[in-house]
C-alpha positions in Angstrom: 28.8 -17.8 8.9 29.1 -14.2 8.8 32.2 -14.1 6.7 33.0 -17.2 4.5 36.3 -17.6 3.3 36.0 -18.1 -0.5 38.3 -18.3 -7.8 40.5 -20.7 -9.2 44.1 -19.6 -9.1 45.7 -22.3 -10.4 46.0 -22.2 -14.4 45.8 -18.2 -14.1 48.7 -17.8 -12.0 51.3 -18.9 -14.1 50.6 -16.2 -16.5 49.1 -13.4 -14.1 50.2 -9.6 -14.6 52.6 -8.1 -12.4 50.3 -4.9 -10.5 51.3 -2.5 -12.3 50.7 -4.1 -15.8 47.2 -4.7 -14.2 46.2 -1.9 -13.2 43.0 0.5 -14.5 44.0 3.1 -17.2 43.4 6.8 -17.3 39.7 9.0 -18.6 36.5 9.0 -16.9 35.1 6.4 -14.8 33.7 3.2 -16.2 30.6 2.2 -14.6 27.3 0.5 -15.4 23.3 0.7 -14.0 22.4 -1.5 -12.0 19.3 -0.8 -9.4 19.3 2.7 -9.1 23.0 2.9 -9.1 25.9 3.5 -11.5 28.2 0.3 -10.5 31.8 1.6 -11.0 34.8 -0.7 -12.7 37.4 2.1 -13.1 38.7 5.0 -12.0 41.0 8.0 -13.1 44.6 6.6 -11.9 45.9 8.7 -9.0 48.6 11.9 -10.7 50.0 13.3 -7.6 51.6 12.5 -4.1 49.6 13.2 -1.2 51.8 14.4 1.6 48.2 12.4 3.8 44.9 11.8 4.6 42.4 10.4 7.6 40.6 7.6 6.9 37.7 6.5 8.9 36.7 2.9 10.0 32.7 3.0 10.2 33.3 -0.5 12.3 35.8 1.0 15.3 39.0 0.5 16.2 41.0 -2.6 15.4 41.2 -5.2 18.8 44.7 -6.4 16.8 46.7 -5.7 13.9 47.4 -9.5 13.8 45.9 -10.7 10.3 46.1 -13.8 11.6 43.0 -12.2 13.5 41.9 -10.1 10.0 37.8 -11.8 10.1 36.3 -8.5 11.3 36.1 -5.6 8.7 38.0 -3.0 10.8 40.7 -5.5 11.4 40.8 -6.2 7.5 40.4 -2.4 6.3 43.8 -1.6 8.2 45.8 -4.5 7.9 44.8 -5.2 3.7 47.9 -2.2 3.4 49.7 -3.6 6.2 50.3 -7.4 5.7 50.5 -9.8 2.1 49.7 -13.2 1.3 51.5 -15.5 -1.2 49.4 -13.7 -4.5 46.3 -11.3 -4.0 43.2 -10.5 -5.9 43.4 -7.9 -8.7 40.3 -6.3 -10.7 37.6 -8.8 -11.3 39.4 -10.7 -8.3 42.0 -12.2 -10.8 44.7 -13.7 -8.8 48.4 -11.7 -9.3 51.7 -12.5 -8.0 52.6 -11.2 -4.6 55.2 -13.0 -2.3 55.1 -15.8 -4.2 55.6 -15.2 -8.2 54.1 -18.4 -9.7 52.6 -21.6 -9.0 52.8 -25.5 -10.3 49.8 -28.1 -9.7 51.5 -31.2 -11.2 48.3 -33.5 -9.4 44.9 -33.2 -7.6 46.8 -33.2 -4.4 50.0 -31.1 -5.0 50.9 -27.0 -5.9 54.3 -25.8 -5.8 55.0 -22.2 -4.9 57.9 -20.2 -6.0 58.3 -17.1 -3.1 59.7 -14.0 -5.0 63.3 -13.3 -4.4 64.4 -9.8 -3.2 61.0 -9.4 -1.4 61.6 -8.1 2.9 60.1 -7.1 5.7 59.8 -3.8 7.0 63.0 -3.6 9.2 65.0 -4.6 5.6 65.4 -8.3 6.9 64.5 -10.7 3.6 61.4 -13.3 3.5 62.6 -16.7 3.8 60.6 -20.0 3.2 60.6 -20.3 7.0 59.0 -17.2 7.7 56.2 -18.4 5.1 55.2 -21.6 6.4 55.5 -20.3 10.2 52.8 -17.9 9.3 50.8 -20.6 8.1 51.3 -23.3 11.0 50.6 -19.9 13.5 47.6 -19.9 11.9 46.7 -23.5 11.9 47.2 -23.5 15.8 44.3 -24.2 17.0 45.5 -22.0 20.6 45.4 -18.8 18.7 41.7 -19.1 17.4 42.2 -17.5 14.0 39.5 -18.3 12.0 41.1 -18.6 8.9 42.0 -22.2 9.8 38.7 -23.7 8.0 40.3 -23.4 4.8 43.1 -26.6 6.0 40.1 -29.0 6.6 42.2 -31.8 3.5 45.3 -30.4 4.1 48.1 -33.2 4.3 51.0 -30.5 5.1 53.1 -27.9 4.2 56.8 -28.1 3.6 59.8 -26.2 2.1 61.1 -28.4 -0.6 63.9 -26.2 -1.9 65.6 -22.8 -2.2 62.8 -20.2 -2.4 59.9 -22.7 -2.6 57.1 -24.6 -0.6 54.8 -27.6 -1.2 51.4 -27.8 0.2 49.8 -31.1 0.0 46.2 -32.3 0.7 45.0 -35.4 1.9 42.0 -35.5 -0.9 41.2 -32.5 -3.8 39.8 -29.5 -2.5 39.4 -27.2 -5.5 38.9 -24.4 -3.0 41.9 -24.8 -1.3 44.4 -22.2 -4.1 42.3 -19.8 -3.2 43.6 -19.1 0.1 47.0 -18.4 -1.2 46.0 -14.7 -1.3 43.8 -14.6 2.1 45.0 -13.4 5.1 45.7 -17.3 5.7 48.8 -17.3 4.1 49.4 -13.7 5.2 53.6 -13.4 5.9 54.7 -12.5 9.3 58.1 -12.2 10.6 59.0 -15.4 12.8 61.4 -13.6 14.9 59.5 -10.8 15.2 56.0 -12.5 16.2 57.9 -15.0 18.2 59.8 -12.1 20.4 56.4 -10.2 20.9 54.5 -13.7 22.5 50.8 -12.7 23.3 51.1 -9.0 22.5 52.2 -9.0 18.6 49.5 -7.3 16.8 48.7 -5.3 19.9 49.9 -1.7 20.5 52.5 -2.8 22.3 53.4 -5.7 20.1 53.3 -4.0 16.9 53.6 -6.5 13.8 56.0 -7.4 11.3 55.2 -7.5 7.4 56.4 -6.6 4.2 53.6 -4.5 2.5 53.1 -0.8 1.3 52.4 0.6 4.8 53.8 -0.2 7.8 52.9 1.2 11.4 53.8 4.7 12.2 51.7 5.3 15.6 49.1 3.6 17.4 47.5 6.2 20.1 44.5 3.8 21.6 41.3 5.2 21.4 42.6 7.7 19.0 44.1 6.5 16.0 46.9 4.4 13.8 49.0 5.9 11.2 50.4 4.3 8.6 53.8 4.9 6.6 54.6 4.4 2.9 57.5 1.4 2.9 59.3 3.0 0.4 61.3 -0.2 0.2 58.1 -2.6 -1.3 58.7 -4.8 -3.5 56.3 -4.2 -6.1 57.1 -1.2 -8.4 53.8 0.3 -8.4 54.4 2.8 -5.3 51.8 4.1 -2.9 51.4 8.4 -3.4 49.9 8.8 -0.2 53.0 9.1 2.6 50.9 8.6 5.8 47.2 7.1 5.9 45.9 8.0 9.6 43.0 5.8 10.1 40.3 7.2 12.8 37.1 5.5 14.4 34.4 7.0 14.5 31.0 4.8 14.9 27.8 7.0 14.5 27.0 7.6 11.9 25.7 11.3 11.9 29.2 12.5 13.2 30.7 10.4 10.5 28.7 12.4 7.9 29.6 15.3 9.2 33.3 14.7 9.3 33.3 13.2 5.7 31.4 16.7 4.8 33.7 18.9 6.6 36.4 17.4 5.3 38.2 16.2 8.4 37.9 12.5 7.4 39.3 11.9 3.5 37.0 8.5 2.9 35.3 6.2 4.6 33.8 3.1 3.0 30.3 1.5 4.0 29.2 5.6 4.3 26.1 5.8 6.2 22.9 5.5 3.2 21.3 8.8 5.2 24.4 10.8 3.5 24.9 9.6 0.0 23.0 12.0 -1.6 24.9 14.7 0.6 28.4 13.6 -0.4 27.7 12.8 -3.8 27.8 16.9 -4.1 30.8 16.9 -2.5 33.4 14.3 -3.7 33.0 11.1 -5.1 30.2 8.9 -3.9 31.0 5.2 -5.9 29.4 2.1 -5.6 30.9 -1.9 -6.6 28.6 -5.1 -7.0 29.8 -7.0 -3.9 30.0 -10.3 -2.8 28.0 -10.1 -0.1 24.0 -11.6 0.9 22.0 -10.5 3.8 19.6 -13.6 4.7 17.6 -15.0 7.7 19.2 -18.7 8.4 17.5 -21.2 10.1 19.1 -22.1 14.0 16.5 -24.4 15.2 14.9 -26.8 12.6 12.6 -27.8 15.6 9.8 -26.5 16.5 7.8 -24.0 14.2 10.6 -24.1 11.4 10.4 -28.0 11.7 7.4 -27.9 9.3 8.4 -26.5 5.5 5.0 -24.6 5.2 6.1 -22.6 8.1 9.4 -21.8 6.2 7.9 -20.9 3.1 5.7 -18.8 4.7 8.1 -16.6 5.9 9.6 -16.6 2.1 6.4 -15.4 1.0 5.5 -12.7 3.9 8.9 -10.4 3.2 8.6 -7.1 1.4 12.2 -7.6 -0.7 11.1 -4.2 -2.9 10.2 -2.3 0.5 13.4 -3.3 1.8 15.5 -2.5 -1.1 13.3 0.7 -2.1 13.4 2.2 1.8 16.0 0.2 3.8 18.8 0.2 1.6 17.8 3.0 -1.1 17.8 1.2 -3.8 21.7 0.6 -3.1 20.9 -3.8 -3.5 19.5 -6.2 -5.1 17.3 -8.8 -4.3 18.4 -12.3 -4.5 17.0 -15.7 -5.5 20.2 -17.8 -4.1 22.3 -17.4 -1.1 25.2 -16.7 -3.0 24.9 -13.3 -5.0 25.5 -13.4 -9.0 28.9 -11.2 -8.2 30.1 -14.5 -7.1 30.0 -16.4 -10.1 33.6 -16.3 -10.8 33.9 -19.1 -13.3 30.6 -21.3 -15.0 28.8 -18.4 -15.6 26.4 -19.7 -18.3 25.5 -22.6 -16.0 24.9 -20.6 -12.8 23.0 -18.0 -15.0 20.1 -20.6 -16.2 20.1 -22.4 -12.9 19.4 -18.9 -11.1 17.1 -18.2 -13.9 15.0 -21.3 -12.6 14.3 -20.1 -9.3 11.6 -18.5 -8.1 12.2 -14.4 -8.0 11.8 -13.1 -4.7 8.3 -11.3 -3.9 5.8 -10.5 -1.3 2.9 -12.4 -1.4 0.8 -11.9 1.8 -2.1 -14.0 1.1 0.1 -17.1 0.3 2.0 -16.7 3.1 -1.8 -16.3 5.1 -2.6 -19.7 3.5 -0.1 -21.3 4.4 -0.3 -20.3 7.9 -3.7 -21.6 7.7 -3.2 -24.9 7.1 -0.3 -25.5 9.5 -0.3 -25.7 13.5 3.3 -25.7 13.6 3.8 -22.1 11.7 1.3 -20.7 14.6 3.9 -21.3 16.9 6.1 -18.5 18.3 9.5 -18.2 16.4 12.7 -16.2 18.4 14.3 -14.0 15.4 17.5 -12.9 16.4 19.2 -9.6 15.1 22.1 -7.3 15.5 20.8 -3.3 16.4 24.0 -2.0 15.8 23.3 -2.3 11.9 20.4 -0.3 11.5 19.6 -1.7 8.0 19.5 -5.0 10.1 17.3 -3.4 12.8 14.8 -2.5 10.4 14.5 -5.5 8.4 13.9 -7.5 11.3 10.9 -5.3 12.6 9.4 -5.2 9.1 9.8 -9.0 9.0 8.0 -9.4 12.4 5.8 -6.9 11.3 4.4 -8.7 8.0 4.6 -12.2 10.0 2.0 -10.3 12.6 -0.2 -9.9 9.5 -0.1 -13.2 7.9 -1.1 -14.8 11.6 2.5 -15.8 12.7 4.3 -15.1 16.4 8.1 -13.8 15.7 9.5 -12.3 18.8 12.8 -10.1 17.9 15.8 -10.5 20.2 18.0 -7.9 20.0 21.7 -8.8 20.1 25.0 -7.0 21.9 27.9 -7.3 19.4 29.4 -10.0 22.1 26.4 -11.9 22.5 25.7 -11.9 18.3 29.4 -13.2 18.1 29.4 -15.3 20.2 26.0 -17.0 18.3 29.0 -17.9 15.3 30.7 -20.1 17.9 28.8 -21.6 20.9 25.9 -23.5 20.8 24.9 -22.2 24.0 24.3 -19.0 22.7 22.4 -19.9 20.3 19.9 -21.6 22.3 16.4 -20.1 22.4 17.1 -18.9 19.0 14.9 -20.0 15.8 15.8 -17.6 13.1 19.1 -15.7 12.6 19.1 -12.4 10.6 22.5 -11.9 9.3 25.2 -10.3 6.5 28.0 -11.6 5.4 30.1 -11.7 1.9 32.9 -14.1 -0.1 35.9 -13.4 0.0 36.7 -14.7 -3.2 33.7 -15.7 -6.1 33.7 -19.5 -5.4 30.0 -20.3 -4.4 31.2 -23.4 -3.3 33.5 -21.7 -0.4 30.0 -20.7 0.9 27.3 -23.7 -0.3 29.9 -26.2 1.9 29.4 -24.6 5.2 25.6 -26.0 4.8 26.7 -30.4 4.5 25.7 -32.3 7.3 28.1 -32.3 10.6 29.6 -28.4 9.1 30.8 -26.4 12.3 28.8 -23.9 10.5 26.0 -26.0 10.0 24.1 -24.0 12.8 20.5 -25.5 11.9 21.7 -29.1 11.4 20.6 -29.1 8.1 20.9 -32.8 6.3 20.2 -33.5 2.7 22.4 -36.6 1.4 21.9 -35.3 -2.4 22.7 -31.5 -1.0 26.4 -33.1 0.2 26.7 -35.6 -2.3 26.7 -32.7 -5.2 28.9 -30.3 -2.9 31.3 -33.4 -2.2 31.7 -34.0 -6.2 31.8 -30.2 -6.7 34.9 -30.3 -4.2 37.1 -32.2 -6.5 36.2 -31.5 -10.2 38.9 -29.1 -11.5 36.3 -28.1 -14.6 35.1 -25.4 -14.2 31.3 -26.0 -15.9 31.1 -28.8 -14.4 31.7 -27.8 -10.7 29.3 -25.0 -11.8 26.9 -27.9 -12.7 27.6 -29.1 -9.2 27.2 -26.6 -7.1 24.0 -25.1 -9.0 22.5 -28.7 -8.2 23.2 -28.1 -4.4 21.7 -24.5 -4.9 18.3 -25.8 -6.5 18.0 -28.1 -3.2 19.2 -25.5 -0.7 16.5 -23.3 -2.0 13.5 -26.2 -2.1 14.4 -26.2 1.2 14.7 -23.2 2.5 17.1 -23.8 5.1 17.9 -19.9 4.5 16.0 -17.4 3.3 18.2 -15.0 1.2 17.1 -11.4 1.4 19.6 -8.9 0.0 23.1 -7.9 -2.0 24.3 -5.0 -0.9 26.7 -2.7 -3.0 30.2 -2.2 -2.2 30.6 1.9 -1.1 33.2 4.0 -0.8 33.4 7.9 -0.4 36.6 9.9 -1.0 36.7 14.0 -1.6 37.2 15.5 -4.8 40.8 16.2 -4.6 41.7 12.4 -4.6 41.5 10.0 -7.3 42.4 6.4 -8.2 40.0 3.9 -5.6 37.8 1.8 -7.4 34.9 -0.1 -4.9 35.3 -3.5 -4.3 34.7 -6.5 -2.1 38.3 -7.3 -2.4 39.3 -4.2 -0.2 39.2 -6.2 2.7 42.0 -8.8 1.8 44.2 -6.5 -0.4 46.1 -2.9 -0.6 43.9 -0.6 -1.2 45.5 2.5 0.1 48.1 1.7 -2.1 46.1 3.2 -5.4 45.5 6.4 -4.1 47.2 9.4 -4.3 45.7 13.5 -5.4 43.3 13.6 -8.6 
């Protein structure tokens, strides 16, 4: 899946910091080396208020508003200051109070919520408990298609169960399940609102109804959407920045130029060709990331049906050449599918178990031998691809390249955004495809939130892949609340994934972000996506 929906809230949440108390200090920014880079962890807290700035959306403009809808990153980058879930992710993605100010999990089955008082939407009306849980059933209706729904797979139901509270309860442990409670899952809408608008809420017309730093000053399609400080928020830590106008602009070359010039403010995901340009110019910061570029298997039939051909194509890829020249040295390669970032609890067990697998290297002449000894890895092999990521495009050509040379047949299909989409969903469209070459990131560090999608019968599950001792330790990782040992658990499934290569991990990529010199107070991370960013800047 291209984006999984992934630490444990539960004990943390009763004690977590308001986000003020949590947020980064003053002095110069903290980073580390990693790779080439310097990995930044803090920033210089924004001073000043910034009357406001453009914002550009490397991924184009928004289809909806809806976060309901929020899977796609330019969906997300807007509507992360527009919309709030129950709590949200602070630094190091701890879990903090946001519409909901604490949390009870009196059994495996069972947590209690406590929605803050005071808290409203935009229009001044106050968040009730039925405004909460119709957000969640909107998103659990099936009709609407939000993808978010995955994360209800045990649920039992949701109720309110007295003044300012609600009661979810599962039908069996899911340890993954709290950390939804600050996804776009358990985003609050306005009922009246959403319910008035029918079809068209989250569209321009539409519009939406929520309760967090911005709201919606103007959306002029094709153009732009501005955003509006909500001076009435509930949280005391106020935004500096009065209006964030968010523009799209999709090549990359113009949006180098406009970050340059100084008509666009920031932009994260800048385009690699201009880092070195920008970093003169303003600041240039990178964030270890949750995310893992990876070639999946669709079809275990055929050529991939045989393991030699599998761990041929492990052998035959150039991970330095594509960290060194595709991504500038701005990743790292990875042994597991699920990047070390994402380690948010066990961290001494997943440590040894990554330890014990085999670091990634290009080894021509194994990957030669193996082909030698196998009719099956002779065969031809269909390697789909997005072009419209052109750190995708060339990863794929190097791999068909370097499978040319070690005596396979890989035949690259080139997919339209719609048709690579539509691969996530239909069966159909993936037919005729053998090997998917895609990127996509946790939402949250819980390697299980990924490692599940791969059990037998997953709608995820493209490849079919079936290992009864791969579910049987994801199953038992599912419902152990300690922490080592669901590390012990999932690390298990890992070492199994990996004999088998049922995907063949490639990549993490860093989080970037670029903003100019006279702004201050953004530090990169994954966690933009699902929480307020805009709301930490402000003039340096």
């Amino acid at each position: 899946m291209t984006r999984p929906r992934p630490a444990a809230l539960a004990a943390a949440l009763l004690s977590a910091c308001t986000l003020t108390a949590c947020a980064g200090g003053g002095g110069a920014p903290a980073a580390g080396r990693a790779a080439g880079v310097s990995v930044t962890t803090s920033v210089p807290a924004a001073t000043t208020e910034v009357e406001a700035i453009t914002w550009n959306v490397p991924a184009g403009e928004p289809p909806t508003l809806d976060p309901a809808r929020s899977a796609i990153d330019s969906v997300s980058t807007v509507v992360a200051n527009l919309c709030e879930g129950l709590f949200t992710l602070g630094p190091g993605y701890r879990p903090e109070p946001a519409l909901a100010t604490s949390i009870e999990h009196p059994d495996p089955l069972t947590y209690v919520i406590r929605l803050r008082a005071g808290a409203t939407f935009w229009n001044g009306d106050p968040v009730t408990p039925e405004d909460v849980l119709y957000s969640v059933e909107r998103v659990l209706d099936p009709k609407l298609g939000s993808s978010w729904i995955g994360w209800a797979a045990h649920l039992d139901g949701i109720t309110a169960t007295g003044d300012g509270e609600i009661t979810v309860k599962l039908k069996k442990p899911d340890v993954v399940v709290p950390n939804f409670f600050a996804m776009p899952a358990f985003f609050v809408v306005q009922k009246e609102h959403a319910e008035k608008a029918g079809k068209d809420f989250g569209t321009a017309t539409g519009g939406v109804m929520c309760t967090g730093p911005y709201k919606v000053g103007d959306w002029a399609q094709g153009r732009h959407i501005t955003l509006t400080r909500n001076d009435a928020w509930w949280n005391p830590r106020k935004p500096k920045v009065g209006n964030v106008r968010f523009t799209f602009v999709t090549d990359p070359a113009a949006q180098a130029a406009a970050l340059a010039g100084g008509d666009v403010d920031g932009q994260f995901n800048v385009p690699r060709a201009a880092h070195d340009q920008l970093a003169a110019k303003g600041h240039l910061l990178y964030g270890a990331s949750l995310a893992t570029t990876f070639l999946s298997v669709i079809n275990p039939d055929g050529a991939l049906s045989d393991p030699a051909t599998r761990q041929a194509l492990h052998a035959l890829i150039d991970y330095r050449g594509i960290i060194q020249s595709v991504y500038r040295g701005t990743a790292q390669p990875l042994r597991a599918l699920v990047p070390p970032q994402a380690w948010g609890y066990g961290k001494d067990v997943y440590q040894a178990a990554y330890d014990r697998l085999p670091q990634p290297a290009q080894d021509l002449g194994k990957a030669k031998s193996l082909v030698a000894g196998s009719a099956r890895a002779k065969e031809k092999m269909v390697l789909a691809y997005t072009p419209a990521i052109e750190e995708e495009n060339r990863i794929a050509t190097a791999i068909a390249d370097a499978a040319t040379r070690a005596g396979m047949r890989i035949e690259l299909k080139p997919l339209t955004a719609e048709q690579f989409g539509a691969v996530f969903s239909s069966p159909q469209a993936r037919a005729g495809i053998d090997l998917l070459l895609s990127s996509g990131y946790l939402d949250f560090p819980e390697p299980l939130a990924y490692y599940q999608f791969f059990t037998t019968g997953n709608f995820y599950n493209f490849g079919g892949y079936e290992n009864k001792e791969y579910d049987a330790a994801i199953a038992a990782a599912l419902v152990t609340a300690d922490d080592a040992a669901r590390a012990r658990q999932v690390a298990k499934a890992q070492a199994i994934m990996a004999k088998d290569l049922v995907n063949i991990p490639i990549a993490t990529q860093y989080v970037n972000v670029y903003y100019g010199s006279h702004l201050a107070g953004l530090v990169p991370r994954q966690s933009y996506l699902n929480t307020p960013w805009a709301a930490g800047l402000g003039g340096a």
